[in-house]
PyMOL Python script that loads the backbone (N, CA, C, O; Angstrom):
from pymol import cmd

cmd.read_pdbstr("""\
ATOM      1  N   UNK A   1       0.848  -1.179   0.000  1.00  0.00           N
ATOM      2  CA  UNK A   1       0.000   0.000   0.000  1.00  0.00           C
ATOM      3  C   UNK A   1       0.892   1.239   0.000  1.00  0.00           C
ATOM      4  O   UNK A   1       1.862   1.060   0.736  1.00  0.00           O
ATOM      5  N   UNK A   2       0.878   2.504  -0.619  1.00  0.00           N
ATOM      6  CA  UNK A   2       1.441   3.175  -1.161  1.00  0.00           C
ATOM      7  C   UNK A   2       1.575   4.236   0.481  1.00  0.00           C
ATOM      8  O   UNK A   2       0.651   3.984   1.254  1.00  0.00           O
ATOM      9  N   UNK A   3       2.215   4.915   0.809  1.00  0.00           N
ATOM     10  CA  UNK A   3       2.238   5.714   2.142  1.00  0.00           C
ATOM     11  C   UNK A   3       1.670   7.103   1.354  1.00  0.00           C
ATOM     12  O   UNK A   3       2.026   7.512   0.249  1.00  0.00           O
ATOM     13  N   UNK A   4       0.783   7.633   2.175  1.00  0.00           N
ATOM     14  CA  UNK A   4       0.128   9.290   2.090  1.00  0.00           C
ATOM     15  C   UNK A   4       1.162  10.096   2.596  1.00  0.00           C
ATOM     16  O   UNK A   4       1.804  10.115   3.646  1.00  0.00           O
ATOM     17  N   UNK A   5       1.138  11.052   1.099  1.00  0.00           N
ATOM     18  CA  UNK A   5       2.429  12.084   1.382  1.00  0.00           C
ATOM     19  C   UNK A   5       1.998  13.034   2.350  1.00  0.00           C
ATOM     20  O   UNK A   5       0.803  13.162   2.615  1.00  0.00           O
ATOM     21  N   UNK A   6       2.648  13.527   2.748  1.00  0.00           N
ATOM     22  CA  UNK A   6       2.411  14.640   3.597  1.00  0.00           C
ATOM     23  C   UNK A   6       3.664  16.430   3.127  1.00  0.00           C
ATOM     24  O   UNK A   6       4.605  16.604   2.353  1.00  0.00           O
ATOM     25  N   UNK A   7       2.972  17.269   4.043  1.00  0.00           N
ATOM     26  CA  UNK A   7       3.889  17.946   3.973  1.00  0.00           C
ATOM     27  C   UNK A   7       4.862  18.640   5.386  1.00  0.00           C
ATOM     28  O   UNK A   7       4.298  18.949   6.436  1.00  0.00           O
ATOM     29  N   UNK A   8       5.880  18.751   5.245  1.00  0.00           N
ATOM     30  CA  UNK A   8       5.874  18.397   6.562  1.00  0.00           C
ATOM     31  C   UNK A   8       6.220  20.642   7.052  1.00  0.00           C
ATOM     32  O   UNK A   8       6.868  21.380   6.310  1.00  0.00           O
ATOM     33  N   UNK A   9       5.678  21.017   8.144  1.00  0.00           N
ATOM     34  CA  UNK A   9       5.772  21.930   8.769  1.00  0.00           C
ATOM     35  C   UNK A   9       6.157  21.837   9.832  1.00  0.00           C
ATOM     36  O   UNK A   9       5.724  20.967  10.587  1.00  0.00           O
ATOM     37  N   UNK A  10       7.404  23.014  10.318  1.00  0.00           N
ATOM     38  CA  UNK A  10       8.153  23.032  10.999  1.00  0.00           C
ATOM     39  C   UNK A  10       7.764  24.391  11.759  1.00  0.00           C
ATOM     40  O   UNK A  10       7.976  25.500  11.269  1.00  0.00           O
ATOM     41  N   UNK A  11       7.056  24.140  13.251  1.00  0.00           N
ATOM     42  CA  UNK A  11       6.869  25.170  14.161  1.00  0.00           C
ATOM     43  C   UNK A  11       7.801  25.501  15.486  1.00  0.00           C
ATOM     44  O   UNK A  11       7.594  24.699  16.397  1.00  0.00           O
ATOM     45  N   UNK A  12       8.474  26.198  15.688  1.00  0.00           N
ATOM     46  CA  UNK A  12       9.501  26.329  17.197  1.00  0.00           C
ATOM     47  C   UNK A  12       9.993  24.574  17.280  1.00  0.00           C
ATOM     48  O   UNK A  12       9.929  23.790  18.226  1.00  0.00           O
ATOM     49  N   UNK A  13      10.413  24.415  16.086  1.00  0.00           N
ATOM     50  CA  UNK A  13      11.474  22.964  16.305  1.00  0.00           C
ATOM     51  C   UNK A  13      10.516  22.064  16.234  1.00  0.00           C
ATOM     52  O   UNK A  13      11.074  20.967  16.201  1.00  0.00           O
ATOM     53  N   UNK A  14       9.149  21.915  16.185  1.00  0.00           N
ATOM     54  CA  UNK A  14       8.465  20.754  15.751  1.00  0.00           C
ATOM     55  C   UNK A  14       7.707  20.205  14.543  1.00  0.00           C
ATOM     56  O   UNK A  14       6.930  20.921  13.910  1.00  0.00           O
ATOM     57  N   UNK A  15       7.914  19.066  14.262  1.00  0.00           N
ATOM     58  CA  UNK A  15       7.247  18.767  12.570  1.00  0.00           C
ATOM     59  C   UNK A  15       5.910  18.771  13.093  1.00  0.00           C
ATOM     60  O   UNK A  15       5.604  18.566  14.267  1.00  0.00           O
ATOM     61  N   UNK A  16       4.731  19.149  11.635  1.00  0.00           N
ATOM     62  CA  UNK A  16       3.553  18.865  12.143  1.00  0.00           C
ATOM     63  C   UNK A  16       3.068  18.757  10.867  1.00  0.00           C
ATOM     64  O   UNK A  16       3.059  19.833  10.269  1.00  0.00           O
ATOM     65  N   UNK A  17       2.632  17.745  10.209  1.00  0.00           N
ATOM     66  CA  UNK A  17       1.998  17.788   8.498  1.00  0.00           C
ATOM     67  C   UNK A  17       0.541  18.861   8.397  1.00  0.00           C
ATOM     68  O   UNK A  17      -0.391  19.144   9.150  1.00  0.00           O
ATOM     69  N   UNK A  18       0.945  19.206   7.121  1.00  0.00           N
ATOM     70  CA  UNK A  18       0.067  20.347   6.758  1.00  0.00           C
ATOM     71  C   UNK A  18      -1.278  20.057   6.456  1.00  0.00           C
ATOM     72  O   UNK A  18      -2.156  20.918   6.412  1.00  0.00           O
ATOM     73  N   UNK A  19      -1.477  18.684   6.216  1.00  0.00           N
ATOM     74  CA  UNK A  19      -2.693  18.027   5.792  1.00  0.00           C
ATOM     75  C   UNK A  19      -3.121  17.897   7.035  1.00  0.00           C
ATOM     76  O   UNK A  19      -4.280  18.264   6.842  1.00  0.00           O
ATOM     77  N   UNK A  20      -3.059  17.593   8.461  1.00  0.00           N
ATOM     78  CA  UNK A  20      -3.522  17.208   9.376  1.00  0.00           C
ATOM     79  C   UNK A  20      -3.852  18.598  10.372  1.00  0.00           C
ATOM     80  O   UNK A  20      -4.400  18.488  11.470  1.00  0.00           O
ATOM     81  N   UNK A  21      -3.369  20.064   9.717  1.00  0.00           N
ATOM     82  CA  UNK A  21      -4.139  21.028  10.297  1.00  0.00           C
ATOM     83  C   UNK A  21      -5.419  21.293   9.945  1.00  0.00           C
ATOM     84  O   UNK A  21      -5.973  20.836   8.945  1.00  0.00           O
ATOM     85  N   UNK A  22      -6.119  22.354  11.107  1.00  0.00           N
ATOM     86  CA  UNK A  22      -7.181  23.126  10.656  1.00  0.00           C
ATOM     87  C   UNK A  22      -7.483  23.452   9.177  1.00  0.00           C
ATOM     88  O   UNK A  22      -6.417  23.473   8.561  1.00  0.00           O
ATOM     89  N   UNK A  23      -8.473  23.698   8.428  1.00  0.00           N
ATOM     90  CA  UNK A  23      -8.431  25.269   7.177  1.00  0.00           C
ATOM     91  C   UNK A  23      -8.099  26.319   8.074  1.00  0.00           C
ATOM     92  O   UNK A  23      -7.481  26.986   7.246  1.00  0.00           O
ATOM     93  N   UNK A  24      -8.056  26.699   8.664  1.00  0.00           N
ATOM     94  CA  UNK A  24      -7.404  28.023   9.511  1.00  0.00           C
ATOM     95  C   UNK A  24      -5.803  28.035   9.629  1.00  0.00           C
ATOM     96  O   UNK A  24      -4.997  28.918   9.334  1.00  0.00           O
ATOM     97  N   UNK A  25      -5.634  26.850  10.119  1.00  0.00           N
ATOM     98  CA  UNK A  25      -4.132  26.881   9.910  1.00  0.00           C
ATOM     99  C   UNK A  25      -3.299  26.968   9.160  1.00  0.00           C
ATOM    100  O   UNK A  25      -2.209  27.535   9.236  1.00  0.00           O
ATOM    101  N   UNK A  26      -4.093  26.010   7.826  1.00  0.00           N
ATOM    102  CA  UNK A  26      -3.563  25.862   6.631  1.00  0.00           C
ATOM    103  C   UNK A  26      -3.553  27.554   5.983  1.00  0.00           C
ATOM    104  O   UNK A  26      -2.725  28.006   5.192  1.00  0.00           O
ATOM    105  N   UNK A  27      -4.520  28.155   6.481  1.00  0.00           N
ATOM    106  CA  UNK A  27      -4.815  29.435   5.484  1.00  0.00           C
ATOM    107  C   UNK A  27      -3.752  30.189   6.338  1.00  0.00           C
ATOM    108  O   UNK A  27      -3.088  30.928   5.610  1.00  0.00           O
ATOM    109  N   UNK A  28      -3.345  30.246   7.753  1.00  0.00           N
ATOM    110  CA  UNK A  28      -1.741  31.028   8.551  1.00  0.00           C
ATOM    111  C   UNK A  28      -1.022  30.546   7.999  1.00  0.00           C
ATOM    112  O   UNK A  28      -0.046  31.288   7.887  1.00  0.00           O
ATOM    113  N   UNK A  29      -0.863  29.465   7.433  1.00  0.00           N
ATOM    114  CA  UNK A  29       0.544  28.716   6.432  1.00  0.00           C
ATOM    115  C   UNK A  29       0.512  29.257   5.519  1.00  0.00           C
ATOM    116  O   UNK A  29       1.455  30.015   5.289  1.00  0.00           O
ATOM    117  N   UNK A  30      -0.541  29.148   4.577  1.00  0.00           N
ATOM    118  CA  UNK A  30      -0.154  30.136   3.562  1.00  0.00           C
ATOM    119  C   UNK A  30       0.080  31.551   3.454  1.00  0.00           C
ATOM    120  O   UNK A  30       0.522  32.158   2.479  1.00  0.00           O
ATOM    121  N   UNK A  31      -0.324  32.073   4.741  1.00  0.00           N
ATOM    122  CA  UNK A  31      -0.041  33.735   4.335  1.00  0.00           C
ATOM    123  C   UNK A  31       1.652  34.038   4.973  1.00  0.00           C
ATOM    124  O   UNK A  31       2.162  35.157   4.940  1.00  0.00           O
ATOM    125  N   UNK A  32       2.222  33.029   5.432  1.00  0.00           N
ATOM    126  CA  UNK A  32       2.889  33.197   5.961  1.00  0.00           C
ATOM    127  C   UNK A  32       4.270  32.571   5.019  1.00  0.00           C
ATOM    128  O   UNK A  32       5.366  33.122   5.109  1.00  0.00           O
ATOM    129  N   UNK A  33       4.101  31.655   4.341  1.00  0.00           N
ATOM    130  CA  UNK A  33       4.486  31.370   3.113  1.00  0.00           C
ATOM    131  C   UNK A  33       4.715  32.596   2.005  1.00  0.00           C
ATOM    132  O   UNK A  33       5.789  32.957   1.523  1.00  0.00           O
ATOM    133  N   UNK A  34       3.589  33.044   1.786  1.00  0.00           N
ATOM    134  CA  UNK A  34       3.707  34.236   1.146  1.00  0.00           C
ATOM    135  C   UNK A  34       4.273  35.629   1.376  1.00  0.00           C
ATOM    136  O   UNK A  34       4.869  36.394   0.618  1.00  0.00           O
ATOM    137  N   UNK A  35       3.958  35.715   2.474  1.00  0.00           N
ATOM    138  CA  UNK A  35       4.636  36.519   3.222  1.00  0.00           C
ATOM    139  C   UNK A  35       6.411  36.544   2.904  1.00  0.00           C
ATOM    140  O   UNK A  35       7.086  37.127   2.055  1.00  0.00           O
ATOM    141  N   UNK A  36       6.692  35.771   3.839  1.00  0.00           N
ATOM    142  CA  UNK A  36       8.419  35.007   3.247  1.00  0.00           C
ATOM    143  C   UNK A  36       8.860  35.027   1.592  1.00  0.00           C
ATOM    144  O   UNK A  36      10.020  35.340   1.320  1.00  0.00           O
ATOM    145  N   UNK A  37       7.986  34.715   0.592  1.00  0.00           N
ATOM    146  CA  UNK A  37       7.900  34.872  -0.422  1.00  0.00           C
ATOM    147  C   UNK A  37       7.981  36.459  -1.080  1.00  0.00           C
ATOM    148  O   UNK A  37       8.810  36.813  -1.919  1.00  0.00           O
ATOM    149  N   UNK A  38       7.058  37.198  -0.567  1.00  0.00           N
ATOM    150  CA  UNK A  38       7.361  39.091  -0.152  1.00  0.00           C
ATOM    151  C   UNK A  38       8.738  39.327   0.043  1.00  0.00           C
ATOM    152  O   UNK A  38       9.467  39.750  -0.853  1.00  0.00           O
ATOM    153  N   UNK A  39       9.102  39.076   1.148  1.00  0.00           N
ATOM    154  CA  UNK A  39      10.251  39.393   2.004  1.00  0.00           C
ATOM    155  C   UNK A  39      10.762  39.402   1.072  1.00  0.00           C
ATOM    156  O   UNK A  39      10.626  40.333   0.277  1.00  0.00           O
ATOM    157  N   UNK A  40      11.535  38.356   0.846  1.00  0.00           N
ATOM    158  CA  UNK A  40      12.613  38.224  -0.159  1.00  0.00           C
ATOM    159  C   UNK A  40      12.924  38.579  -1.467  1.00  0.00           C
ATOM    160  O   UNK A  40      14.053  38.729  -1.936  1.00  0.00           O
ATOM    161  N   UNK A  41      10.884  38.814  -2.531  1.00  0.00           N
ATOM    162  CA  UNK A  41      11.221  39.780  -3.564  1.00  0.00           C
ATOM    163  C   UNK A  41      11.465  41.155  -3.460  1.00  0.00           C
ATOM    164  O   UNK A  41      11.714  41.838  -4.453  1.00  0.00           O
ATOM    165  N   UNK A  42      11.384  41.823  -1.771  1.00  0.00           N
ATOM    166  CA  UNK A  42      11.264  42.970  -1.150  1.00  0.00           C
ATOM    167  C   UNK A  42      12.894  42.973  -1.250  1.00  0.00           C
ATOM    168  O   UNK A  42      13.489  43.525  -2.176  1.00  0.00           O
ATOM    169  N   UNK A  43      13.291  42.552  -0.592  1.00  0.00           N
ATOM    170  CA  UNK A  43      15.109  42.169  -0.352  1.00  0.00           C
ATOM    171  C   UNK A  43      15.550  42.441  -1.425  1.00  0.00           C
ATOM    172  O   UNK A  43      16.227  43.469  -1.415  1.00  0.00           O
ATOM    173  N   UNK A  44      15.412  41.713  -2.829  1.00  0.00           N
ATOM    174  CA  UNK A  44      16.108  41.733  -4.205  1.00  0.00           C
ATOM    175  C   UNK A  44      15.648  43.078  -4.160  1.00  0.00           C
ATOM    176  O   UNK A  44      16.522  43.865  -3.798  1.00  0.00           O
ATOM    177  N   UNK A  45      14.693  43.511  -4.382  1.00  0.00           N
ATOM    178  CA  UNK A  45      14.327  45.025  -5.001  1.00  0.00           C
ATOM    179  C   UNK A  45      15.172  45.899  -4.601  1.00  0.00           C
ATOM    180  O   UNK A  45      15.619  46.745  -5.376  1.00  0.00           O
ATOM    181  N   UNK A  46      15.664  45.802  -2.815  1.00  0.00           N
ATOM    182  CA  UNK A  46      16.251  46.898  -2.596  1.00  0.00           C
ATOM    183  C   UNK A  46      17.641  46.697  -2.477  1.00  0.00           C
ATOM    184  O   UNK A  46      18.523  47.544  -2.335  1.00  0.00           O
ATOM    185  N   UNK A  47      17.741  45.289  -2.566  1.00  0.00           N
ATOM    186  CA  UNK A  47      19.486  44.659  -3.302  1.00  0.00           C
ATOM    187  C   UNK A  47      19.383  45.856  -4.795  1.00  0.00           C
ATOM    188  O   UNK A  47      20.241  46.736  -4.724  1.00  0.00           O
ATOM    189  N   UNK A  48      19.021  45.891  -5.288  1.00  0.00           N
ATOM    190  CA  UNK A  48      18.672  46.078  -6.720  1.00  0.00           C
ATOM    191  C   UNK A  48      19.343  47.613  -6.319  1.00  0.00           C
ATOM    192  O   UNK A  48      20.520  47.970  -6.279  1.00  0.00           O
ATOM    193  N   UNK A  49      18.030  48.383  -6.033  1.00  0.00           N
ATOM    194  CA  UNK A  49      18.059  49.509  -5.788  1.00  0.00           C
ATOM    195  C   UNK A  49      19.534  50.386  -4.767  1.00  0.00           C
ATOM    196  O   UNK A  49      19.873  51.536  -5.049  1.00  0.00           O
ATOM    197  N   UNK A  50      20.078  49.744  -3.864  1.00  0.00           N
ATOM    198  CA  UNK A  50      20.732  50.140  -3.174  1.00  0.00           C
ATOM    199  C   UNK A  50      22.120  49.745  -4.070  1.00  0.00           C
ATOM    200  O   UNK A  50      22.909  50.640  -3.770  1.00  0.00           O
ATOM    201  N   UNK A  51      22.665  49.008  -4.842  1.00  0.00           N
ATOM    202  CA  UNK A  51      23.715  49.028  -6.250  1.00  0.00           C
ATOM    203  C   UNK A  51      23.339  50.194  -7.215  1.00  0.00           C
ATOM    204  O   UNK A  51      24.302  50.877  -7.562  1.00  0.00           O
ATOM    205  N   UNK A  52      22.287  50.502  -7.645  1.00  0.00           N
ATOM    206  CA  UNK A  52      22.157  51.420  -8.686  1.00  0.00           C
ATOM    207  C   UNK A  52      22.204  52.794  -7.736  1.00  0.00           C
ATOM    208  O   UNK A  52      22.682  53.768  -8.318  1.00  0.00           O
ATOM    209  N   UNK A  53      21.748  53.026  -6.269  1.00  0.00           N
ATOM    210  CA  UNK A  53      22.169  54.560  -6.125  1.00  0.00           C
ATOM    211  C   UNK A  53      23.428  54.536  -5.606  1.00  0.00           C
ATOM    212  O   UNK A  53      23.793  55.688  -5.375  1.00  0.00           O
ATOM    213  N   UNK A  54      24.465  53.510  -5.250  1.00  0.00           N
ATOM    214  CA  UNK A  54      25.783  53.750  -5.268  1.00  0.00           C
ATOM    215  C   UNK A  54      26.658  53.748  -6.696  1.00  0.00           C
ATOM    216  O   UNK A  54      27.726  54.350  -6.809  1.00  0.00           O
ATOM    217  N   UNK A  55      25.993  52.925  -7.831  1.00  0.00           N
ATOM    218  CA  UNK A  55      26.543  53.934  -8.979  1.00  0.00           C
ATOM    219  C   UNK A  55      26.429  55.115  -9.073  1.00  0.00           C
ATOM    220  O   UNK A  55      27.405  55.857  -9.181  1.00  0.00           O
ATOM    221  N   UNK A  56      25.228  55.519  -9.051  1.00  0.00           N
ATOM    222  CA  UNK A  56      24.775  57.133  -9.550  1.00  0.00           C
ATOM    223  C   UNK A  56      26.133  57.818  -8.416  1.00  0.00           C
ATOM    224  O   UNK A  56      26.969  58.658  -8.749  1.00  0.00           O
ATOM    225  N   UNK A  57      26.011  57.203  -7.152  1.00  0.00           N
ATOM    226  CA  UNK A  57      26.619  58.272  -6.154  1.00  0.00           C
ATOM    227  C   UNK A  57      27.990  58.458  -6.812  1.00  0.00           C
ATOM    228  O   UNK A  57      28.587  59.533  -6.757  1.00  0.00           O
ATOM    229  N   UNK A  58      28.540  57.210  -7.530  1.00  0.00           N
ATOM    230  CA  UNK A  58      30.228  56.715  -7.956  1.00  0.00           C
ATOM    231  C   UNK A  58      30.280  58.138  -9.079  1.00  0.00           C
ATOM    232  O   UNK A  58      31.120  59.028  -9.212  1.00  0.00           O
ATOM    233  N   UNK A  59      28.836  57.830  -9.846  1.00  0.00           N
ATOM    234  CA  UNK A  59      28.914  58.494 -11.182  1.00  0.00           C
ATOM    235  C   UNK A  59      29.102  60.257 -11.024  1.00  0.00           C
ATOM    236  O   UNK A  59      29.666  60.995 -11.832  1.00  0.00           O
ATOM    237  N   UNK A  60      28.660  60.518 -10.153  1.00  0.00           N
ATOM    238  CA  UNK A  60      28.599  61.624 -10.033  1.00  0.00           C
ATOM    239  C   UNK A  60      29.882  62.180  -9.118  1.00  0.00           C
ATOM    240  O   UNK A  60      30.398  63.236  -9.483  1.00  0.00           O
ATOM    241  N   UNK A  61      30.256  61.701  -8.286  1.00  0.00           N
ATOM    242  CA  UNK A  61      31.896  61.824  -7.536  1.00  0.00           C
ATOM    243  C   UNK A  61      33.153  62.064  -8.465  1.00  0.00           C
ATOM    244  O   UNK A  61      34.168  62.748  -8.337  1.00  0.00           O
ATOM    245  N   UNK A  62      32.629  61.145  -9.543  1.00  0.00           N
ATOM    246  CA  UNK A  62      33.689  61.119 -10.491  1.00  0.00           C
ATOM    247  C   UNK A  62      33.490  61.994 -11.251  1.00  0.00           C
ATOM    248  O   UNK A  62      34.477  62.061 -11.985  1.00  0.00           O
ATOM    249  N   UNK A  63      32.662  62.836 -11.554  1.00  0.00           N
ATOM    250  CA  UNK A  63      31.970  63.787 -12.515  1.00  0.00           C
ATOM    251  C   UNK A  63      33.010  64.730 -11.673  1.00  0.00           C
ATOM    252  O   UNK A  63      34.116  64.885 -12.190  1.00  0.00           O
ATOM    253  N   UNK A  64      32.767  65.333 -10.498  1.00  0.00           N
ATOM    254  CA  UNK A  64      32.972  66.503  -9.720  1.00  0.00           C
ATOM    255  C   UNK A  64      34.456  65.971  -9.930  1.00  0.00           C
ATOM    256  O   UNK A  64      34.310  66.040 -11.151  1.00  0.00           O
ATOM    257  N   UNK A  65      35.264  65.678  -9.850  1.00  0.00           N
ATOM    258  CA  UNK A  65      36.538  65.115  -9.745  1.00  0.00           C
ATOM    259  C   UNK A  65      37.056  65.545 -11.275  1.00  0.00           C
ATOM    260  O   UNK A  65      38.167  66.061 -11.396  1.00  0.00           O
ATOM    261  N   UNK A  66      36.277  65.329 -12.337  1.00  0.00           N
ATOM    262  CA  UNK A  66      36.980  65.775 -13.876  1.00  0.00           C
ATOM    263  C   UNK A  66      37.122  67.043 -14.029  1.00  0.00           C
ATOM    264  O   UNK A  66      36.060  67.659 -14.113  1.00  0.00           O
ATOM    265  N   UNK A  67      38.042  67.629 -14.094  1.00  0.00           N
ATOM    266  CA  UNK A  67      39.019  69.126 -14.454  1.00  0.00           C
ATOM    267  C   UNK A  67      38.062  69.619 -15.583  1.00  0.00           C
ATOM    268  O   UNK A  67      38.229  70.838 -15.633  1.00  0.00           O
ATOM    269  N   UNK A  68      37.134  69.242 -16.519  1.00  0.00           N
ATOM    270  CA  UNK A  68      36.379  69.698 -17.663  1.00  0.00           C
ATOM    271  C   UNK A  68      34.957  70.642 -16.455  1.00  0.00           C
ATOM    272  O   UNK A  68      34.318  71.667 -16.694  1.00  0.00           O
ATOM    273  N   UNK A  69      34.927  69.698 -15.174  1.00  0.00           N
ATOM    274  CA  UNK A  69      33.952  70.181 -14.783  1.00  0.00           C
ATOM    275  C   UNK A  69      34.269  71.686 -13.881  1.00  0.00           C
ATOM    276  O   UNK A  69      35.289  71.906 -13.228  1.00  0.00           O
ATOM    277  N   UNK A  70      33.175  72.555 -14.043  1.00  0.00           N
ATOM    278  CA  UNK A  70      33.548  73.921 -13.353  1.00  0.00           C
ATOM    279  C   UNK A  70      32.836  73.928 -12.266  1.00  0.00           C
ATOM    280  O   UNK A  70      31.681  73.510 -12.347  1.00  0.00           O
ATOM    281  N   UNK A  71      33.211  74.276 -11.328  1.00  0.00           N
ATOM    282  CA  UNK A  71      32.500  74.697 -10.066  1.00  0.00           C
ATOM    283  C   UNK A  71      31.554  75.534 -10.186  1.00  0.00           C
ATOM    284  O   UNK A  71      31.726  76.076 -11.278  1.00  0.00           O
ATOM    285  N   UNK A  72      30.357  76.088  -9.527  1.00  0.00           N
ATOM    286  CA  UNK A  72      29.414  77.208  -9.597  1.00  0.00           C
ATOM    287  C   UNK A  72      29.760  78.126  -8.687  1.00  0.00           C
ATOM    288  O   UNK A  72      29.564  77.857  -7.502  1.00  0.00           O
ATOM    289  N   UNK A  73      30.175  79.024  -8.950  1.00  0.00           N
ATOM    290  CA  UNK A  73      30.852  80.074  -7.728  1.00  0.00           C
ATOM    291  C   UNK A  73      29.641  81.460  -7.489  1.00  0.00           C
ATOM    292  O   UNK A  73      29.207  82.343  -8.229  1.00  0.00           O
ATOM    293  N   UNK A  74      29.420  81.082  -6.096  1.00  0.00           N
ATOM    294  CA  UNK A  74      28.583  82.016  -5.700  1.00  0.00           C
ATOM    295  C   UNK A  74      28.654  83.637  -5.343  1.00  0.00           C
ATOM    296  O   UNK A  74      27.639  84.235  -4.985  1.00  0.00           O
TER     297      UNK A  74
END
""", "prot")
cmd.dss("prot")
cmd.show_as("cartoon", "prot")
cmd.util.cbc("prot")
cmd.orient("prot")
């Protein structure tokens, strides 16, 4: 006879299969799943973002630094 898969969930160090919760629970698993899933496209974005404004910052340091460029004298 074939064994019923399960899935297995891991709470404060204990397994507990996902099939054998509540629909309530199952539905905190998933938002919480998703959630984590957020996080981390949240993370890349501002991985992303926090490389491109230290170019701009590079790009522009180096700008002020080229002898072609003139100061604005007040």
């Amino acid at each position: 006879m074939a064994e019923k898969k399960t899935t297995p969930i891991s709470v404060d160090g204990t397994e507990y299969a996902l099939e054998d919760m509540s629909p309530e629970q199952q539905t905190v698993v998933n938002h919480i799943t998703d959630l984590d899933r957020k996080v981390r496209s949240t993370q890349f974005n501002l991985d992303q973002l926090n490389v491109g404004r230290q170019a701009f910052v590079e790009m522009l340091s180096k700008s002020l630094k080229d002898p072609v460029f003139e100061a604005v004298e007040e």
